[in-house]
N, C-alpha and C positions, 0 to 999 in steps of 0.2 A: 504494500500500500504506500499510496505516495503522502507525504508531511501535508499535516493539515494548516492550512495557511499559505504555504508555497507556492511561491510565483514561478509560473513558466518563463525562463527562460528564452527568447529568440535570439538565434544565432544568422547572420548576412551568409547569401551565398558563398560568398569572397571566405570569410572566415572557415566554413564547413570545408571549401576545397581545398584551402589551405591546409588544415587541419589533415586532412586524409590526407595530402599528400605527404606533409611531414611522417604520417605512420607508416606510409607506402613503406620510403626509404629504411625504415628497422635501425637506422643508428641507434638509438634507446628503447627499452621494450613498450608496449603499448601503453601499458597501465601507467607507465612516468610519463608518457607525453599527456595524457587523457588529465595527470593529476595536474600537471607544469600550466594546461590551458585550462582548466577549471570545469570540466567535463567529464562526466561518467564515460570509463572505461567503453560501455556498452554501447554509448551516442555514439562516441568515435567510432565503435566497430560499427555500427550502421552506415555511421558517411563514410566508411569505407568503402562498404561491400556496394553503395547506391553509385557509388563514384567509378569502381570496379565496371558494374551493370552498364551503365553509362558510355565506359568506354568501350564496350562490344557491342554496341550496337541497342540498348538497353534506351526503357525510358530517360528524360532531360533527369539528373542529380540536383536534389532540394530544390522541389516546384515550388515551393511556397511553404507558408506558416500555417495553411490551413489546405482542409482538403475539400474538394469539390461539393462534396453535401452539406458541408459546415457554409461554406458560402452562398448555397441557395438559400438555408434554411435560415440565415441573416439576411437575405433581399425577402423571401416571406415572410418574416415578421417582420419586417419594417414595411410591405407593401400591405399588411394585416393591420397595424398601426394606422396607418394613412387613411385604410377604409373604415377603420373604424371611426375617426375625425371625421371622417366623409358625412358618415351615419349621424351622427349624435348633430353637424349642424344640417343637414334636411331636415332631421327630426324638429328642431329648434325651430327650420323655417315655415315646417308644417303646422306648426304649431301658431306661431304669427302668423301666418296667411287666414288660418283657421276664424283665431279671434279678430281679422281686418276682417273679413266676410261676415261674420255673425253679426257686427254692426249695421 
């Protein structure tokens, strides 16, 4: 389980490449570069193996901070938000229109 309160982390492309490629080269074993850049052992081994992938022909290495369902599911509810604004002022103006006519 991960620390309750703990902030995630974002690391820049540039950093992540850099980082794998330092591990590429094996002058220090993993777990000292992972500790030297402030990174779990296990992150490193990830943007390795994605960097690895990458270069055979493999998906682009760290697409982003988020992934593709997290991003729709942030333009849904804010497009959910919107309408619901939408709603409550027609409601409002139904509601005036309502009491101008009854006069």
């Amino acid at each position: 389980m991960g620390k309750k309160g703990a902030e995630r982390r974002n690391y820049s492309k540039e950093f992540k490449t850099e980082a794998a490629a330092l591990a590429e080269k094996r002058e220090k074993p993993i777990s000292r570069i992972a500790v030297d850049l402030g990174v779990n052992e296990s992150v490193l081994r990830r943007w390795m193996q994605q960097a690895r992938e990458a270069s055979q022909g493999g998906p682009p290495p760290f697409p982003g901070h988020g992934r593709p369902r997290d991003e729709e599911s942030a333009r849904l509810r804010k497009e959910v938000k919107f309408l619901r604004e939408a709603d409550e002022i027609l409601k409002k103006a139904a509601v005036i229109s309502a009491q101008s006519e009854s006069r």
